[in-house]
DOMI-267510 format. One record per residue (C-alpha): residue number from 0; residue in one letter; x, y, z. Coordinates in Angstrom, 1 decimal. Layout:
<pts>
[NUM, 'A', [X, Y, Z]] ...
</pts>
This chain:
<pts>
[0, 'X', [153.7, 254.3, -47.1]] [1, 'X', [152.4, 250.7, -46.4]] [2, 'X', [155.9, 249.4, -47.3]] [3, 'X', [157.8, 251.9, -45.2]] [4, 'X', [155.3, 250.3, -41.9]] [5, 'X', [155.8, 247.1, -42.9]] [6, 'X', [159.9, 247.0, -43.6]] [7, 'X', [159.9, 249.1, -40.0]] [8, 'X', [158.0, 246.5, -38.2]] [9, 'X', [159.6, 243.5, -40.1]] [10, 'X', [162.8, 245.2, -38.9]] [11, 'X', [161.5, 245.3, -35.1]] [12, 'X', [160.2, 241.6, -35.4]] [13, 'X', [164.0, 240.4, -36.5]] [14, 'X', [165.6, 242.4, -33.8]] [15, 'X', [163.1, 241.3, -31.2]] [16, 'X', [163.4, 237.9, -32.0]] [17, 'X', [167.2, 238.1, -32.3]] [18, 'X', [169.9, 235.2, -30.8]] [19, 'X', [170.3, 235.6, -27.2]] [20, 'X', [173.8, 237.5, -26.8]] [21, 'X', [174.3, 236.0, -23.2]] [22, 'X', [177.6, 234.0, -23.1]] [23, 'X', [178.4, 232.1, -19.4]] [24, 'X', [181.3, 233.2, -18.1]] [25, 'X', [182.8, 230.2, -16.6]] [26, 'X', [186.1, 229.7, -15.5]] [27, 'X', [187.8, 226.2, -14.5]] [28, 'X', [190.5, 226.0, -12.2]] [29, 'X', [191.0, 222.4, -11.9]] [30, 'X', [190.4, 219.3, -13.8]] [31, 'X', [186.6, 218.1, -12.8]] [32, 'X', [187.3, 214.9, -13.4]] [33, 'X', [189.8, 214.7, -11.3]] [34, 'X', [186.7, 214.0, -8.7]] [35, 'X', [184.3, 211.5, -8.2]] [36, 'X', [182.0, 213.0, -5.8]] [37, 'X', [180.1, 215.7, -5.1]] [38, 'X', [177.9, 217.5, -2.4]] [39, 'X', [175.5, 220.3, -3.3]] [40, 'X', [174.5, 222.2, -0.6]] [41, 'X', [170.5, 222.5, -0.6]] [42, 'X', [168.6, 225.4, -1.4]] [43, 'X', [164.7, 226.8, -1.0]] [44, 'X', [162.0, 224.1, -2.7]] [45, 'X', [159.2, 226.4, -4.7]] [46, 'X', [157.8, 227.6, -1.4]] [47, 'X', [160.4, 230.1, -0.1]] [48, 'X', [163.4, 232.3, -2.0]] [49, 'X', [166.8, 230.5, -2.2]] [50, 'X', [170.2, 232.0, -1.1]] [51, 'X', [173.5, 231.5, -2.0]] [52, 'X', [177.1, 232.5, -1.9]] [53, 'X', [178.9, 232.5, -5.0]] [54, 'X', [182.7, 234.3, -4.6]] [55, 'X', [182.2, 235.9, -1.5]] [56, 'X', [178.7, 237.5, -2.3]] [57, 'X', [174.9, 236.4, -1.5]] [58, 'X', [172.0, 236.0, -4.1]] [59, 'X', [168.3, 235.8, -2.8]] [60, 'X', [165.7, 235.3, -5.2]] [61, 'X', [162.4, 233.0, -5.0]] [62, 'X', [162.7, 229.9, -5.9]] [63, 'X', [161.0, 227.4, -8.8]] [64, 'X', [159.0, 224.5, -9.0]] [65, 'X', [162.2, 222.7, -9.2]] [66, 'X', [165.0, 223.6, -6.5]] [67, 'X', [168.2, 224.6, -8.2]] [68, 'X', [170.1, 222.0, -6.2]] [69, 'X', [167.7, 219.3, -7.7]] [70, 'X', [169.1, 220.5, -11.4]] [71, 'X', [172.2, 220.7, -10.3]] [72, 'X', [172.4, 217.2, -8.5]] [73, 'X', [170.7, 215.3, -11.6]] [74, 'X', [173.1, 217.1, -14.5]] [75, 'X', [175.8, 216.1, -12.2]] [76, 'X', [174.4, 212.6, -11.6]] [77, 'X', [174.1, 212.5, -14.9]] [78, 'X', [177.7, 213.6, -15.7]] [79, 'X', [178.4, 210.4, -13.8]] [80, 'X', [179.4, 211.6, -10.5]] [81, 'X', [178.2, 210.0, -7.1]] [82, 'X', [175.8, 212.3, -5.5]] [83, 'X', [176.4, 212.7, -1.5]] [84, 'X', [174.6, 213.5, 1.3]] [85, 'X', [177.3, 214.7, 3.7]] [86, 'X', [181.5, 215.1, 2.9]] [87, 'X', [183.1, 212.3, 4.5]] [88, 'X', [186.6, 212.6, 5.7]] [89, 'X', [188.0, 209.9, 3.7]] [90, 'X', [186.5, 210.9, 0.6]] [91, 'X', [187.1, 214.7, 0.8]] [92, 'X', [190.1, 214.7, -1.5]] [93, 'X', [187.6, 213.3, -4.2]] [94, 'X', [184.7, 215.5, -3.8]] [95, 'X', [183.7, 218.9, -4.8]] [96, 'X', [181.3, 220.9, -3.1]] [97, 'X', [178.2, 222.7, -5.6]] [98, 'X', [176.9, 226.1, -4.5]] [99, 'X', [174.7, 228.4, -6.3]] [100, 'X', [173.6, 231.8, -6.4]] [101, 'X', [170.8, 233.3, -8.4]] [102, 'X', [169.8, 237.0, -9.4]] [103, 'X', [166.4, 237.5, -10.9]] [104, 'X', [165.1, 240.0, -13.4]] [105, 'X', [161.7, 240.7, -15.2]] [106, 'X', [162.1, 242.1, -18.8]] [107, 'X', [158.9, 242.9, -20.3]] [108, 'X', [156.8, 239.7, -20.5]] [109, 'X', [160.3, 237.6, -20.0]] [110, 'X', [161.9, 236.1, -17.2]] [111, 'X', [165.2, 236.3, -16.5]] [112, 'X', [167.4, 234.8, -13.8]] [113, 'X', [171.5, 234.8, -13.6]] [114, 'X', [172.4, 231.6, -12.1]] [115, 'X', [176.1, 231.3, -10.4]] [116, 'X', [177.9, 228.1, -9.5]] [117, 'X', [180.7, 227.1, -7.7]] [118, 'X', [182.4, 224.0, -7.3]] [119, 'X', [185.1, 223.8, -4.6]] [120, 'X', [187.3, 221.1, -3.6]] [121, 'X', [186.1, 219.9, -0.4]] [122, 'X', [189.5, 218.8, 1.1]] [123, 'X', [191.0, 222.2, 0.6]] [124, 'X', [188.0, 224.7, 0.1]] [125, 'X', [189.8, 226.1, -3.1]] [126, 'X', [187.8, 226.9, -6.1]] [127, 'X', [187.4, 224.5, -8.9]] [128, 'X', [185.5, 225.8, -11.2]] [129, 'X', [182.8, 229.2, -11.3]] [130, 'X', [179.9, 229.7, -13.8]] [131, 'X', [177.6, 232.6, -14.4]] [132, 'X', [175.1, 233.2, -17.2]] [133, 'X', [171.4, 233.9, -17.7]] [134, 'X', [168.8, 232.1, -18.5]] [135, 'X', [165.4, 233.6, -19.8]] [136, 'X', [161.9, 232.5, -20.8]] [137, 'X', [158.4, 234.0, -21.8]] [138, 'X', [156.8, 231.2, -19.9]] [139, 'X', [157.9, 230.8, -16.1]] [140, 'X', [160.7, 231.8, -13.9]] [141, 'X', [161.3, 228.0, -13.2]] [142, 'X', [162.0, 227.8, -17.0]] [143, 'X', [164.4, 230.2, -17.1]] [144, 'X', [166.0, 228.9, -14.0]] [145, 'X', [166.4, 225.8, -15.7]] [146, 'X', [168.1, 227.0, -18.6]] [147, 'X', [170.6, 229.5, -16.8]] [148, 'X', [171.7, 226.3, -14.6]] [149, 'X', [171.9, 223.9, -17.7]] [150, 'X', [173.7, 227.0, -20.3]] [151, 'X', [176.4, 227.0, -16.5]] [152, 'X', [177.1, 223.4, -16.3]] [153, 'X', [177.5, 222.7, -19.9]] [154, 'X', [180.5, 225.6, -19.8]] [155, 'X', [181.9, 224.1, -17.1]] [156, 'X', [181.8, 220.9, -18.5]] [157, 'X', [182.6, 222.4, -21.9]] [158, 'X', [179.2, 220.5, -23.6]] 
</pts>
């Protein structure tokens, strides 16, 4: 009997502590390095809940200790491109535009949060590239945040 309970809850233990099945879904439409610049448009600091539009739909959910557009604006500084503060006429044809979006979840005693980005071309306003994919963590929502945004950028940029 004691081996039955122990191969059932060795069983429950591998299952629970499985790989995460979550795969972004991220679509490019142009060639990001076709552009040099980029605007991310702010969201919410810690304080308040951060909106955004991501194909046409909102997300609200509360914010981190981190605003999303600050990891978005260092991955993409660190990608290399020039981070800035307004879209200039003569540099639209070189800059994209970062939005995001954000769902949140609570599974249990994890967090969960499905980040969405878009990049549009700030000349034309047509999509450049879309992300979505969820991050999760047993120790803070800003956590997961962090790894939903990093798991979307690194498919975009195909890391």
């Amino acid at each position: 009997m004691k081996k039955v309970i122990t191969l059932v809850l060795l069983a429950v233990l591998f299952v629970s502590c499985g790989v995460s099945k979550n795969v972004p879904r991220a679509k490019v439409y142009e060639n990001v390095d076709a552009y040099t610049h980029v605007y991310v448009t702010p969201t919410s600091s810690a304080a308040g809940s951060s909106v955004g539009v991501a194909v046409g739909r909102v997300y609200e959910g509360t914010s981190s200790a981190s605003s999303p557009s600050d990891i978005i604006r260092g991955y993409l500084m660190k990608e290399g491109y020039t981070v800035v503060p307004e879209i200039k006429p003569e540099l639209a044809k070189y800059t994209m535009i970062a939005t995001y979006g954000q769902v949140k979840s609570s599974m249990d005693l994890t967090s969960e949060i499905t980040a969405i980005i878009q990049l549009t071309d700030a000349e034309t306003q047509q999509l450049v590239a879309f992300c979505e994919t969820t991050g999760s963590s047993a120790i803070s929502m800003s956590d997961a945040l962090a790894k939903a945004i990093e798991s979307a950028m690194k498919a975009i940029f195909k890391k």
